[in-house]
C-alpha positions as CSV (number, residue, x, y, z in Angstrom):
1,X,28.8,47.7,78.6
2,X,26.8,45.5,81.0
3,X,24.2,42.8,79.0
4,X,21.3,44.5,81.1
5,X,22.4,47.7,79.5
6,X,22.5,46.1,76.2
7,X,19.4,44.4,76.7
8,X,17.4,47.8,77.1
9,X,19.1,49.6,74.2
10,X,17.7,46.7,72.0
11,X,14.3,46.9,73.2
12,X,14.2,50.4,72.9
13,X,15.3,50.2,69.2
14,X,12.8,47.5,68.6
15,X,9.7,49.0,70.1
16,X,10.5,52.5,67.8
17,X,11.0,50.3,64.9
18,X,7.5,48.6,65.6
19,X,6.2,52.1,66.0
20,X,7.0,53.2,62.8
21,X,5.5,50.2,61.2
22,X,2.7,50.5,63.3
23,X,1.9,54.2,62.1
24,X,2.4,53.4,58.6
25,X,0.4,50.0,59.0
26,X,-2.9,51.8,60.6
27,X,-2.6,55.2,58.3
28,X,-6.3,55.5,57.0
29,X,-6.5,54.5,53.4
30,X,-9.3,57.0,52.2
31,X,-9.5,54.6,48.9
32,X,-11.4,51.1,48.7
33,X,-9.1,48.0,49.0
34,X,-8.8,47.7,44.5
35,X,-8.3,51.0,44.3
36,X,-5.5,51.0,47.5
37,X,-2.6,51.5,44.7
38,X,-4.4,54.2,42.3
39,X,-5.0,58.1,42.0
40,X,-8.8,59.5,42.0
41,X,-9.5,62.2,39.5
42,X,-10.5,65.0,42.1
43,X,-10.7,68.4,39.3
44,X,-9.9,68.6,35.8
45,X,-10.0,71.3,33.0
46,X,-10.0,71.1,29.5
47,X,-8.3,68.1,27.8
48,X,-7.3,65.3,30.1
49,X,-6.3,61.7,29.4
50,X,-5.0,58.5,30.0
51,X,-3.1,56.3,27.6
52,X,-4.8,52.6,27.0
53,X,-2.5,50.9,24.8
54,X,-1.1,54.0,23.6
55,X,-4.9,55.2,22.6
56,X,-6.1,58.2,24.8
57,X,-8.9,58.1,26.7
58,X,-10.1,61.3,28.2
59,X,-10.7,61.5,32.0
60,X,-13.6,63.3,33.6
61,X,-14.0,63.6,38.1
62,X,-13.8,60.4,39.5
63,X,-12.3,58.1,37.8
64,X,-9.3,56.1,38.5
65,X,-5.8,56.2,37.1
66,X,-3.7,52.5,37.7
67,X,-0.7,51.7,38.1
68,X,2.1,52.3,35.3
69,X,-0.4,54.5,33.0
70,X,0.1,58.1,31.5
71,X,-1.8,60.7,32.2
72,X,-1.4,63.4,29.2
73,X,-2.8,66.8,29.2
74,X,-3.3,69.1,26.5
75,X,-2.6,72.6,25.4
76,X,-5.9,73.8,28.0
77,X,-5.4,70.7,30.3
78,X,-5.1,70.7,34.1
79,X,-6.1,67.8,36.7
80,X,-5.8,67.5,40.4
81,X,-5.3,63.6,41.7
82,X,-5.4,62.4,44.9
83,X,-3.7,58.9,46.3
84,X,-5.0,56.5,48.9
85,X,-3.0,58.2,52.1
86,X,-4.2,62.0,51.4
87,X,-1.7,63.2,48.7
88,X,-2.2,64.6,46.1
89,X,-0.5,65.9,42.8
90,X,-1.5,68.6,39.9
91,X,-0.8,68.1,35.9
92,X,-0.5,71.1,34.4
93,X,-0.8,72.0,30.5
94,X,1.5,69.7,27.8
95,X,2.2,67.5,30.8
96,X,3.0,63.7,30.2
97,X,3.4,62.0,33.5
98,X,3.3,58.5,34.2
99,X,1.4,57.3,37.9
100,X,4.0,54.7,40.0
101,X,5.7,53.6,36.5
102,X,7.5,51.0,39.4
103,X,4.5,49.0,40.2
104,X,6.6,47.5,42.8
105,X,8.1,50.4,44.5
106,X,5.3,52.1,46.9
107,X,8.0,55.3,47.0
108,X,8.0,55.9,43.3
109,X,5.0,58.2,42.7
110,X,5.6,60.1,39.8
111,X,7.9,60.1,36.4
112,X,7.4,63.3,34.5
113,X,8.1,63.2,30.7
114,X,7.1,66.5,29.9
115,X,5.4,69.5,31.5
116,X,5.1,70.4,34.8
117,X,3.7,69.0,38.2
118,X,3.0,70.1,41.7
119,X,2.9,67.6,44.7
120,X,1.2,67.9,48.2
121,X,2.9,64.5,49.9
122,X,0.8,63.8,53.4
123,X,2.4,62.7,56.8
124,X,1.2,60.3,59.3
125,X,1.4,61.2,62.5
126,X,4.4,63.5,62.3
127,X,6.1,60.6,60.6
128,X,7.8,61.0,57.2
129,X,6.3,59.4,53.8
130,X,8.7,58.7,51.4
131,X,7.9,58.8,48.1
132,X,10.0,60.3,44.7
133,X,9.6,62.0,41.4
134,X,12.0,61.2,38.7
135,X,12.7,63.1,35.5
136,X,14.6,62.1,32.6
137,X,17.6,64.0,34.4
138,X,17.2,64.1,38.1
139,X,15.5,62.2,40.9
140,X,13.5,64.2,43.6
141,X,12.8,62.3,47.1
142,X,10.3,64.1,49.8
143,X,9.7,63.0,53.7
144,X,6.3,65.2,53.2
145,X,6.3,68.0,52.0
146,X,5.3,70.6,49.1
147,X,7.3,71.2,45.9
148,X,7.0,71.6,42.1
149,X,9.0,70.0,39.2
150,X,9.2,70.8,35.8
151,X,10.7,69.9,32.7
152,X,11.9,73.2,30.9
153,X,13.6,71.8,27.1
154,X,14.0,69.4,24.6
155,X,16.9,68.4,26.8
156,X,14.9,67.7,30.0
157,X,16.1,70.9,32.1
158,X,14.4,69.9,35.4
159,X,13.4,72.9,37.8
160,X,12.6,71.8,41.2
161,X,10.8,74.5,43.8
162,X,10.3,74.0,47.4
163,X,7.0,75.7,49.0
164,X,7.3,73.5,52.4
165,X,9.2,71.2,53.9
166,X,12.7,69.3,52.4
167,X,13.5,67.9,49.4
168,X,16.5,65.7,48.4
169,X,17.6,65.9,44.5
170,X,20.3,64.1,42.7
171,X,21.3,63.7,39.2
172,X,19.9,60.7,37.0
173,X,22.5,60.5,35.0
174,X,25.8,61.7,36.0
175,X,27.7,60.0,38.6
176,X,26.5,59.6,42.1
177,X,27.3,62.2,43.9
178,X,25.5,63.7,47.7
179,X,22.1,65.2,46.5
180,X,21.3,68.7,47.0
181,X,19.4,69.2,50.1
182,X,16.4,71.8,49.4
183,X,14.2,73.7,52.1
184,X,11.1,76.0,51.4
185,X,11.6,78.9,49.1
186,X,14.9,77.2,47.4
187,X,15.3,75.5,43.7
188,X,17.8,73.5,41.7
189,X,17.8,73.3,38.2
190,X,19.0,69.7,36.8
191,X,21.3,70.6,33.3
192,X,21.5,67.3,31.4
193,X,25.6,67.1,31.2
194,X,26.2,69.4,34.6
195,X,26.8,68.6,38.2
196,X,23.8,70.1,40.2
197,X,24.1,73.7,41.0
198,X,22.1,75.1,43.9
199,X,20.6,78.8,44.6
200,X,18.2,80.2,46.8
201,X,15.7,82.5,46.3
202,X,16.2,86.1,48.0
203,X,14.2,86.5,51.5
204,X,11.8,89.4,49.7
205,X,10.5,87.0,47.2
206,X,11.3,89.0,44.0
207,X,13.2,86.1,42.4
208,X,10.3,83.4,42.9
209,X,8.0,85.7,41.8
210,X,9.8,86.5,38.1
211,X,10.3,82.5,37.8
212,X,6.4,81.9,38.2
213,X,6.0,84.7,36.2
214,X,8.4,83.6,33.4
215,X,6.4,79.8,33.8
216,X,3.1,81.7,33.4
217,X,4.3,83.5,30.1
218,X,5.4,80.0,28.8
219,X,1.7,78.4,29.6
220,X,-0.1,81.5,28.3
221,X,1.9,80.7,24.7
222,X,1.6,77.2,24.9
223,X,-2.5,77.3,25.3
224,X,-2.5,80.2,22.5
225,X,-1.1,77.5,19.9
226,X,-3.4,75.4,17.8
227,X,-3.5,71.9,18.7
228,X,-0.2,70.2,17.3
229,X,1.5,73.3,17.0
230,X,5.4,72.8,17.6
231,X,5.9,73.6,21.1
232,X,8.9,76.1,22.1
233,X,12.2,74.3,23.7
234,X,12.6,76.8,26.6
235,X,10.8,78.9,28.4
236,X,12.5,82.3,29.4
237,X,15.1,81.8,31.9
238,X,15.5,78.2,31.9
239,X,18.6,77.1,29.7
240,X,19.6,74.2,28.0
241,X,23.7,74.9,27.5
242,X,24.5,77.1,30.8
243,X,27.0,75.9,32.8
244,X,24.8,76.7,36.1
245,X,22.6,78.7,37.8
246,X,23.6,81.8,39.2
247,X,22.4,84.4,41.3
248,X,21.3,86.7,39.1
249,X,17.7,87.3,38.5
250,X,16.3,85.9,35.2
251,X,15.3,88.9,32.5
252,X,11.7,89.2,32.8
253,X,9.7,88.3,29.0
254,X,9.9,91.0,26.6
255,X,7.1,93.4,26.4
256,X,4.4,93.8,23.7
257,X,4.8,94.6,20.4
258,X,4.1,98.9,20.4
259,X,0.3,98.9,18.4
260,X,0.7,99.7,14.7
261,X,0.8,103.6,13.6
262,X,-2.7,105.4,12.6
């Protein structure tokens, strides 16, 4: 190969590697420059807080979450928050999340403790923006995209949903192995002491629609219960000592109680 020819392939490489930082560099930060690294409170419901040496403070719209705190929700809790490039994540009910635990890792967004949360991660340009979630089991990394995560047991059963985009998920604790690539409409569910096991929801929808259901049920018991109430392990089709997921659809929750004779 000539060194003219040479020469251009290395220009080339650098200019699209200069591009890249470029885009990234000039991406508008919708946040002033102290707040650059934190999450705006955008909507909240019921009981929201963040942990100030390990006291709770409750949250209202607007404030700030920092770097490395936990944001806790109760039993009738739910909060939208918003980062400095666009994205945003929700906290649902008997949630424990801590915001960019790794203060020095700009990709490390979310580590989720306990509950469930839903992420909206932003592009620039039509570039990818790398960020992850991590659970106690697994480790989720997005380009930009839309998915859910949630922690189903007392042994940190992760279920991960795609809505848009692509998802990457590997184990946390078992060793490394290639992750699981997901696209929208598929999940993975993380067991503690399994190698991952992938399925896909069916193309009419009936599956997603009997897990949501099934998470719905869960909530709907969990914000019945009188504050510090023991909370359930499971919620119905997750699974703490399955091998794997398989393809069958989860049993829907068991009806109503029939009302008592006249």
């Amino acid at each position: 190969m000539s060194h003219t020819i040479l020469q251009l392939m290395f220009r080339f490489t650098l200019a699209s590697a200069l591009s890249a930082v470029v885009v990234f560099a000039q991406a508008p930060s919708l946040f002033p420059g102290e707040q650059e690294r934190s999450a705006k409170t955008l909507q909240m419901s019921g009981q929201v807080s963040v942990l100030k040496d390990n006291n709770p403070w409750a949250l209202k719209v607007g404030d700030w979450v920092n770097l490395r705190q936990a944001i806790v929700t109760g039993a009738d809790g739910f909060a939208v928050f918003q980062v400095s490039d666009g994205s945003t994540f929700e906290v649902y009910p008997n949630s424990r999340v801590i915001f960019r635990n790794n203060a020095g890792g700009w990709k490390d967004l979310l580590d989720l403790y306990l509950g469930r949360v839903k992420v909206h991660i932003q592009k620039f340009g039509g570039q990818p923006n790398p960020n992850r979630v991590t659970t106690p089991t697994a480790v989720i990394s997005v380009r930009g995209t839309v998915f859910d995560v949630q922690i189903e047991d007392e042994d940190a059963t992760t279920l991960v949903t795609v809505d848009e985009g692509q998802v990457a998920v590997r184990h946390a604790l078992l060793p490394p192995s290639d992750p699981k690539l997901l696209n929208a409409g598929e999940y993975v569910r993380v067991y503690k002491n399994q190698p991952l096991a992938q399925t896909q929801f069916d193309k009419g929808g009936a599956l997603k629609r009997t897990l949501q259901a099934a998470t719905d049920a869960y909530y709907n018991v969990m914000m019945r219960m009188p504050r510090g109430g023991n909370s359930p392990t499971s919620i119905p089709g997750g699974g703490g000592g399955r091998p794997a997921d398989t393809e069958a659809t989860p049993p829907p929750p068991p009806p109503p109680p029939p009302p008592p004779p006249l």
